[in-house]
C-alpha positions, -999 to 999 in steps of 0.1 A, spaced: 20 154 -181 45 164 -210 25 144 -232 -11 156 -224 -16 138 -188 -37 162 -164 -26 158 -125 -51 136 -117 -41 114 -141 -9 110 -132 -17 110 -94 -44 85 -104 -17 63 -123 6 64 -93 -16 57 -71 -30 25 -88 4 14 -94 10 14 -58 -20 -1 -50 -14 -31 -68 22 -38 -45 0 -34 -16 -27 -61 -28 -1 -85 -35 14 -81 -4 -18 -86 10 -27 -116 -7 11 -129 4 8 -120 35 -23 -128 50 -23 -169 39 16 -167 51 4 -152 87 -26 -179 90 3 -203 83 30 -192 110 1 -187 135 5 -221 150 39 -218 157 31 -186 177 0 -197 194 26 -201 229 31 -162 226 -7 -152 225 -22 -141 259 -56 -147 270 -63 -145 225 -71 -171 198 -47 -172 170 -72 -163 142 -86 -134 162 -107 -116 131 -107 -86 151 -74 -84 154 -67 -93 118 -89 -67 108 -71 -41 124 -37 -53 113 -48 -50 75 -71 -17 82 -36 -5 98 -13 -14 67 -42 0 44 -40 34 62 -5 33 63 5 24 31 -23 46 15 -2 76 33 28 62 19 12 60 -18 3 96 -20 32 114 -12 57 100 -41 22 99 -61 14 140 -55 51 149 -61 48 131 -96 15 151 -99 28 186 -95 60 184 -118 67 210 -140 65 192 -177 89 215 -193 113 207 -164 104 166 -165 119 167 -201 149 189 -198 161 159 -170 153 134 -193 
């Protein structure tokens, strides 16, 4: 913002920055949780392994979680006083 960002910029920029962690998790995740599911199958009641529903709401959940998670260090960036940013720095 010292150097002509608006807020929504910057939230914006945080925001994407953190959204990019969460799609690589993702993509890390999700092949690595198909992969230990085998092993696991003996623990599953009365459920298949590969369940879509429940993977659904497993990566809904860590979207919605995670998106909460994004936005507080991203509106705390956002409503930083500039002339106090560069008297830190």
């Amino acid at each position: 913002m010292a150097l002509g960002a608006s807020r929504a910029q910057v939230l914006a920029m945080v925001m994407r920055e953190s959204l990019w962690v969460l799609l690589l998790g993702l993509a890390c995740g999700i092949p690595l949780t198909i992969f230990a599911v085998r092993p696991l199958k003996s623990m599953l009641y009365q459920m298949s392994p590969l369940d879509p529903f429940s993977f659904a709401v497993a990566i809904s959940a860590m979207i919605v979680v995670s998106g909460c998670a994004m936005f507080v260090p991203a509106r705390r960036a956002s409503s930083i006083e500039p002339m106090q940013a560069l008297r830190t720095e």
